[in-house]
N, C-alpha and C positions, 0 to 999 in steps of 0.2 A: 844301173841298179847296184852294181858291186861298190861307187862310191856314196848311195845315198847308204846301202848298209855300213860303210865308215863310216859316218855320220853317227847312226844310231848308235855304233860301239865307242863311238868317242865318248858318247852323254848318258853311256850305259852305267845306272846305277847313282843317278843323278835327278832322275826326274820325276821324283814320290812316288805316288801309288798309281802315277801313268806310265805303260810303256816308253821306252826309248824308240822314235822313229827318226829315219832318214827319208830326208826330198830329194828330189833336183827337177828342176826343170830346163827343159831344153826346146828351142826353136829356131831351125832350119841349121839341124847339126849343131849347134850353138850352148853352150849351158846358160842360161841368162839369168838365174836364179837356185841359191839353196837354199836348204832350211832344215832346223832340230826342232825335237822338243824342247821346250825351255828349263830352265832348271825348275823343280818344283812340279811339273810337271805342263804348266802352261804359259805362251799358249804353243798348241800343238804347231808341230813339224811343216806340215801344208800351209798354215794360215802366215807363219813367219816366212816359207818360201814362197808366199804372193806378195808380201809386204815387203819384201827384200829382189822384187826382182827389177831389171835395170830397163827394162821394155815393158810395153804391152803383151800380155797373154792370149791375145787372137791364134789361132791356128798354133800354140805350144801342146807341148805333151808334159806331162809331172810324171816321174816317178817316183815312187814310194814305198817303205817296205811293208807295212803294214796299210790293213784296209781303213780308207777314213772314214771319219767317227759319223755319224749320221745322226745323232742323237740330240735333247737339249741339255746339256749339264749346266754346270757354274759358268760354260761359255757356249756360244752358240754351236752349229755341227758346222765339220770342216768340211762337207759336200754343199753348205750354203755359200761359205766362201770360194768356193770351186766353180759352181755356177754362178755366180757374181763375176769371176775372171774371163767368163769367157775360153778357158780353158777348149783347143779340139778333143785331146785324151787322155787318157788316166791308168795306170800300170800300175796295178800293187802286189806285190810280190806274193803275200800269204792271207787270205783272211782271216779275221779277226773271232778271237772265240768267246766275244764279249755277247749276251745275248740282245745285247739294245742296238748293237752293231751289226753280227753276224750274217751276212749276206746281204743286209739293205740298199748299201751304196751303190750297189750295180746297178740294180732298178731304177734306183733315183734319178743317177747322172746318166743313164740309158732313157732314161725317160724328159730328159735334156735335150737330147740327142747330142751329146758327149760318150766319145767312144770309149771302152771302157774293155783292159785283155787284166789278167792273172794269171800267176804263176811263175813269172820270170823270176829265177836263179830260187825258186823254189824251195828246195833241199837246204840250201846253205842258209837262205833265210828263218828258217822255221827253227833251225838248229841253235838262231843264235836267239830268238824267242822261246827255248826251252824253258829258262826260270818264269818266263811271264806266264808261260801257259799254263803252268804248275802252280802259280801265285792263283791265277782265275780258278781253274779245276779244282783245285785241294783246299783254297784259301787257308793258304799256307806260306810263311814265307820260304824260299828257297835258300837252302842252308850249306852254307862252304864251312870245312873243318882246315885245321893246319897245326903240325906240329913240327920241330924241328928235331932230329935224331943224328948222334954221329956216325962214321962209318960202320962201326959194329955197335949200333941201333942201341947206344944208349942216350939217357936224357939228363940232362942235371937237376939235383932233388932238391937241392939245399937255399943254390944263392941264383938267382937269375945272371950265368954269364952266358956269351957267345959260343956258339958251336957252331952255324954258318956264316959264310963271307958278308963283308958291306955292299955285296950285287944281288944276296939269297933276302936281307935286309931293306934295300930296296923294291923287292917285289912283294914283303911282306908290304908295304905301304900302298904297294897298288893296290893289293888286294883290300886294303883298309878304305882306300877311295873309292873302290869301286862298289863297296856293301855299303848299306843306308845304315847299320845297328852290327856290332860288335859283341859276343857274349865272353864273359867269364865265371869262376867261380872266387868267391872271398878269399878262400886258398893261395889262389895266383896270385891276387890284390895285395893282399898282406906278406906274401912271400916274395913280390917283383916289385911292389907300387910301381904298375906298370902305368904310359901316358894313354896310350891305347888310340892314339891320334894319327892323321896321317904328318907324314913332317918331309915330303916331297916338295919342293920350293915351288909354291905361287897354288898347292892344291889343297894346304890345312885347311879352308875356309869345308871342304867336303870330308871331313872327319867325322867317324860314324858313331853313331849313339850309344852311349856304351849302356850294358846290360851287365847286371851282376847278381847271382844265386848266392843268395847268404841267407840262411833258416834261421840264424839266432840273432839275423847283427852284428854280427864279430869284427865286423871291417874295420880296422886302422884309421880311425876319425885323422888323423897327421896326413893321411896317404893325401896322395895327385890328385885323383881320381873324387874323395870326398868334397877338398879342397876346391876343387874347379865343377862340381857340379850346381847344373841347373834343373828346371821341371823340363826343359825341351830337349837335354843330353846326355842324362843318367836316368835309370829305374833301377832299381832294386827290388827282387822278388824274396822275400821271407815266410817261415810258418809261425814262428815264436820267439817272441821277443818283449821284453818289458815295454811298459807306455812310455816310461821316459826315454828311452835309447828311440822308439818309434818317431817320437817327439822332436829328434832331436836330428833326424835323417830330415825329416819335414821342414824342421824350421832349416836346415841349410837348405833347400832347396831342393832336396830329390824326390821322386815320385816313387812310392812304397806301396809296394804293392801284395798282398797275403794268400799263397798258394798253400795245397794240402802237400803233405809228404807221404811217403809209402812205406812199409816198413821197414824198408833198408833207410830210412834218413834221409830220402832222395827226392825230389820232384819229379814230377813225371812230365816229361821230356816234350810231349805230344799236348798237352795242356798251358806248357810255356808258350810255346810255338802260335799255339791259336789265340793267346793270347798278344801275343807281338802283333800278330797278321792283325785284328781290331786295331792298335796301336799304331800303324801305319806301316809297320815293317816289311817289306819286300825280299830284302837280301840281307841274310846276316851271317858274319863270320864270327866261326867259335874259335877262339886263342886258349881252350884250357889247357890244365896240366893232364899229367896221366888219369887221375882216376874218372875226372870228368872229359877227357877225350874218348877213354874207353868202354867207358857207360853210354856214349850217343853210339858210336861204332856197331859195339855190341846190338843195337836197338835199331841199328840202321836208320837213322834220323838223317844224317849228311844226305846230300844230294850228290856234292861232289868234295873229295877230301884232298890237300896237297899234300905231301909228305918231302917236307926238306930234307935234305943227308947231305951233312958235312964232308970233309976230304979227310977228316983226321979218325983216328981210333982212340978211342979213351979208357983209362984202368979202371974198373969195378972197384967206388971206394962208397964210404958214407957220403959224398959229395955224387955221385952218378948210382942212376938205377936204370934197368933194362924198359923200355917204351912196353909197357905191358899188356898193348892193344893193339901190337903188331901183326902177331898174327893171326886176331880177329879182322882186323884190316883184312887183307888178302885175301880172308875167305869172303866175307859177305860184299867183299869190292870187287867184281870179278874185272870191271872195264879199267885199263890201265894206259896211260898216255907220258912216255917223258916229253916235260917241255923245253922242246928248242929253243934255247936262247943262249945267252953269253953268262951262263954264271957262274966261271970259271969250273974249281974243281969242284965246285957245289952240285948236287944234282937235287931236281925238284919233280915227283914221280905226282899225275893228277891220276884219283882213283875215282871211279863214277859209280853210282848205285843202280 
């Protein structure tokens, strides 16, 4: 079970609006067969670890992290392909809190007479299904923040430069592979013309959809971002704006889309959100600057937030200002995790809600 959960973490954030699952099957102590989700989200995990296995499935066992799908969707259910194999048994690690799923499989493939146990490695499973099950329950996507700070927690105001290492840079990309949609504000856009892609060699092709809050249209028609946008990898959310500038997002290619504002000039945060989730969005990482980092904070929107910190200390000029949602941070993040890794004198602190 602990290598079909690498499985699902490898393809995690990969597979649309279907969970990430891991297979394996194994017969006579043997692994003879694995299987993922496919990208996109089909076809499911079981069904490529029957198609992919090097034997017969008489008297094998499959394990799996999640419970398979029992249902008819866009593809058939993965307990017809299961009883098709011949399969003796079947171990899923967590069931499923999908309501067309939830508990049926057992019956089914027990009504097979295919053996049929849960619960193996439990705990650690269920854990790494946190965003899914908050994707099902809240129909919500599951939202990662990040921002980078130097050692005495300031941020740069003016010009987008470096303040962590090319290792802290790095992990910014993973986490760009691993979310399906990307947020900013037109702030950042026009202040960084940021690419907002991943650019880890052989993984650009899983670069996530970038999403940008701009109420009047402001955005730097020259930027990256305008430039390289399509209807399948740019939105834009506005409240006011001329027809022609409207006109003009459209005819390049981006999807515009018209939210209310609040009286502070702001959209409301909880309205964007359900609307991504309709949108297909799953996991989305927010890259703002201060004021729209510490507006989601403040509102507890993150799920889980990384906080990079440089090695260096920087002097209080016009060029640097203090992260001014730090010590909203702290309070309303009470769960705190540094992650182990190698990144140098960098530190990367994950906050959970």
């Amino acid at each position: 079970m602990d290598l079909a959960l690498d499985l699902a973490r490898s393809n995690e954030g990969l597979t649309g609006t279907n969970p990430s699952v891991g297979c394996i099957i194994v017969k006579h102590d043997k692994i003879i067969s694995i299987g993922q989700t496919s990208y996109n989200g089909r076809p499911h995990a079981e069904v490529n670890a029957i198609k992919n296995s090097i034997e017969n499935l008489n008297d094998a066992t499959m394990y799996v992290t999640l419970e398979p799908c029992s249902h008819h969707g866009v593809t058939p259910p993965c307990t017809s392909s299961i009883i098709k194999s011949k399969l003796k048994e079947v171990i899923y690690s967590i069931i499923d809190i999908d309501q067309r799923v939830k508990g049926k499989t057992y019956k089914i493939l027990k009504s097979k007479k295919i053996k049929v146990r849960t619960g193996l490695l439990k705990k650690k499973v269920k854990q790494f299904y946190t965003p899914y099950f908050f994707n099902r329950q809240k129909k919500l996507p599951y939202v990662s923040g990040k921002i980078a700070i130097s050692k005495n927690n300031l941020i740069f105001s003016k010009k987008n430069r470096k303040i962590t290492n090319i290792k802290s840079d790095k992990f910014t990309h993973f986490l760009r592979y691993k979310n399906d949609s990307i947020l900013i504000s037109y702030r950042t856009l026009n202040k960084d013309n940021p690419k907002l892609n991943c650019r880890l060699k052989g993984l650009e092709k899983f670069s996530p959809k970038r999403i940008i809050l701009d109420n009047k249209l402001k955005t730097n028609t020259n930027s990256y971002l305008f430039k390289t946008a399509n209807k399948e990898n740019t939105i834009f959310f506005y409240n006011e704006a001329i027809k022609s500038k409207i006109l003009e997002f459209k005819k390049n290619k981006i999807t515009v889309l018209k939210l209310n504002i609040d009286n502070n000039k702001r959209f409301n945060p909880s309205i964007i959100f359900k609307k991504l989730y309709t949108l297909g969005c799953r996991n989305v990482l927010v890259e703002g600057g201060d004021e729209l980092t510490k507006n989601f904070v403040s509102n507890k929107i993150f799920n889980q937030f990384f906080l990079f910190k440089g090695s260096k200390d920087l002097s209080k000029s016009f060029e640097f200002k203090e992260f001014s949602g730090l010590k909203i941070l702290k309070k309303n993040y009470k769960k705190r995790l540094k992650i182990n890794s190698n990144f140098g004198k960098d530190t990367i602190t994950l906050y959970k809600n």
